[in-house]
N, C-alpha and C positions, 0 to 999 in steps of 0.2 A: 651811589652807594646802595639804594633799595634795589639794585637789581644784582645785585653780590649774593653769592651762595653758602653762607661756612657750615658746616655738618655737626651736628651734636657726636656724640660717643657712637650711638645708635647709626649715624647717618654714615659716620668712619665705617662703621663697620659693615653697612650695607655697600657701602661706594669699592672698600676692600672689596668685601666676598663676588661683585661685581668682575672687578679686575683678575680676580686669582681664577673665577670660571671661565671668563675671556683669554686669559691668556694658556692656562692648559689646555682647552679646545683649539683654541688657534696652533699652538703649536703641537699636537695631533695631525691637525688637518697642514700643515705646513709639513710637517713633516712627511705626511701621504703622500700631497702632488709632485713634494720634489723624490722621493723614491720611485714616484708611479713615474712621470715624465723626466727624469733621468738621461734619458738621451738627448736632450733636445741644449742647444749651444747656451753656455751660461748656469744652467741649473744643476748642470752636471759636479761646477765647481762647489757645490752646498754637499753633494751627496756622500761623503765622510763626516759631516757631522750629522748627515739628518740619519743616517746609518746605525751610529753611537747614540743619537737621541731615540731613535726607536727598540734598540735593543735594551736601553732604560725604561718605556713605555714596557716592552714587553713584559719584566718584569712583576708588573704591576697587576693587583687582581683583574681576572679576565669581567669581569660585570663592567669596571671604569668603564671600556669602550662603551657599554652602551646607555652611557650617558653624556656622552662627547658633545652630540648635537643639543640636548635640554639644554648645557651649562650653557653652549654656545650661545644660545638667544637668551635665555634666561639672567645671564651674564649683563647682557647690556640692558635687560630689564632694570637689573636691579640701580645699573648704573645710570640710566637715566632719572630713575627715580630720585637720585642723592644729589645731582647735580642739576637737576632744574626745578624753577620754582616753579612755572605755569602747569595748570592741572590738565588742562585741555590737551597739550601735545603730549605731557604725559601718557596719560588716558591712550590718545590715539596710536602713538607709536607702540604702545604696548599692546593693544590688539592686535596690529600689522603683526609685530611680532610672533604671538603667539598663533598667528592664523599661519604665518610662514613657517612655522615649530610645527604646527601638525601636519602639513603638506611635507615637509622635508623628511618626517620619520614615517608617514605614509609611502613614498616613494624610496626611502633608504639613501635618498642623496635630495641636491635642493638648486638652485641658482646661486645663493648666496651662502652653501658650504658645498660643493663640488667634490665631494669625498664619500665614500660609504659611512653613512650614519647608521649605526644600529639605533634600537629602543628596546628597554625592557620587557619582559614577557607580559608584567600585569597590563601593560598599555594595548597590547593587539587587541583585544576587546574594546577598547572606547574606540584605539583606531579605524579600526573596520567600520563599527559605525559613522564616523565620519566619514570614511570615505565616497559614500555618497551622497554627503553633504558638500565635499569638493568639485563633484562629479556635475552634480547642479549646477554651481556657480558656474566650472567652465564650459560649462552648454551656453549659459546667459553671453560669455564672450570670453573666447582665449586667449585674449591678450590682460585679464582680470589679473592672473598670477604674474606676468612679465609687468606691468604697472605697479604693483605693490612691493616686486621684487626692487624695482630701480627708484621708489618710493625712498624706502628704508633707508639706504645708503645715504640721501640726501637729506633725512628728519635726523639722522645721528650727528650727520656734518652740520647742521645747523644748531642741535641743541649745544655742541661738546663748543662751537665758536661762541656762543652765547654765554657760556657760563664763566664768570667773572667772581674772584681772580682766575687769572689763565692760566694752566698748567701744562708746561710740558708732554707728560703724560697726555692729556687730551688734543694735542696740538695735533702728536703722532700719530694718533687716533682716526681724527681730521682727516690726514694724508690718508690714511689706509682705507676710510670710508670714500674716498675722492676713487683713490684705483680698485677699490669694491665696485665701483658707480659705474666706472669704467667698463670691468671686466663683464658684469653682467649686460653691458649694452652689449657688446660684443658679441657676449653669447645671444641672446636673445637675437641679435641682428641675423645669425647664424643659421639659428633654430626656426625664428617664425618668416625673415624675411629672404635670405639669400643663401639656401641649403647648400650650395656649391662653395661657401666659404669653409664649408666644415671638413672640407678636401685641401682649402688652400694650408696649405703646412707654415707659412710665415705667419697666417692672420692666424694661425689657434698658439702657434708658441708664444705670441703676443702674447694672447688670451691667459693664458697661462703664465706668462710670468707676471702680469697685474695680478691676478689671481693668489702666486704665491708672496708677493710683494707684498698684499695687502696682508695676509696672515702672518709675515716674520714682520711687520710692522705692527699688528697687534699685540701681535707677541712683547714686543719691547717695549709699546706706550703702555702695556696691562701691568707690565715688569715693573715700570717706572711708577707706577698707580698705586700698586701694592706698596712697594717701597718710601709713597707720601702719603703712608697711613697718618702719620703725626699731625699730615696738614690740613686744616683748616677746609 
């Protein structure tokens, strides 16, 4: 029983706002790869609804986009905050995080969101300055950012098992961090170790549909998250 998690008012409502940023980010960025890669066997069959759902997104003030990528991380910030109790992994997953948040909107895409992220205009100013605080690091060794990238996936899958009672929603979560885990070994395998895969057409539609798997899978454990605002 001490290691049971129940949320005050305050924690509901941080563990929501969690959920509701993760899951409009993700289905953003789900929606991208399956319009962008469209042709490829299988995703094609999504693309009347991701169609409708982007012509919905359109609508919507143009500034949202470029706050796609912040929710996105900042989203499981907040969520891991509500659902675990130890302070340590806390702490640490949320730097990873945020270290992965400035690299992804310094570059306008990331490993772990594969889509054009924009950033707001007041941010180019700090971002610049970082960037060559990025730049140092992967002088130290290039494989810094491929480490932390396939880190993440694995601190998420382990807090969301952890936390007790178990919830659906986090279960689903679980799975989508499992084929996140996945897709960036893939890529990373691609990028740093065997360039010629990034020609092979079978090993990137993989790539790709773990990719979007993982996001219309966030999509629905965020859906199911928000909707167990009541619980505990």
């Amino acid at each position: 029983m001490k290691n049971r998690v129940y949320n005050s008012t305050f924690g509901k409502i941080g563990r929501t706002l969690g959920f509701l940023f993760i899951l409009f980010s993700s289905l953003v960025i789900a929606t991208h790869l399956i319009i962008l890669y469209q042709s490829y066997e299988g995703v094609s069959a999504l693309l009347p609804v991701a169609e409708q759902i982007d012509t919905m997104l359109g609508s919507l003030p143009a500034f949202i986009a470029e706050y796609v990528g912040i929710m996105f991380f900042v989203g499981f910030i907040f969520l891991i905050w509500a659902i675990r109790k130890g302070f340590v992994l806390r702490v640490l997953l949320t730097l990873l995080l945020v270290f992965m948040l400035g690299f992804t909107l310094i570059g306008s895409t990331g490993p772990l969101t594969p889509a054009i992220i924009l950033s707001p205009a007041f941010l180019d100013s700090i971002l610049l300055q970082l960037l060559d605080l990025y730049l140092k690091i992967m002088d130290i060794s290039e494989y810094i950012i491929g480490g932390i990238t396939l880190v993440i996936p694995l601190l998420i899958w382990y807090v969301c098992a952890k936390k007790k009672p178990g919830r659906i929603s986090l279960f689903i979560i679980r799975v989508a961090a499992t084929f996140l885990f996945l897709a960036v070994a893939m890529l990373l395998v691609a990028t740093e170790f065997a360039n010629a895969m990034l020609t092979n057409n079978l090993y990137i539609q993989i790539m790709v549909s773990l990719y979007i798997l993982t996001f219309l899978l966030l999509t629905l454990g965020s859906l199911l998250g928000v909707l167990g605002f009541f619980k505990k």
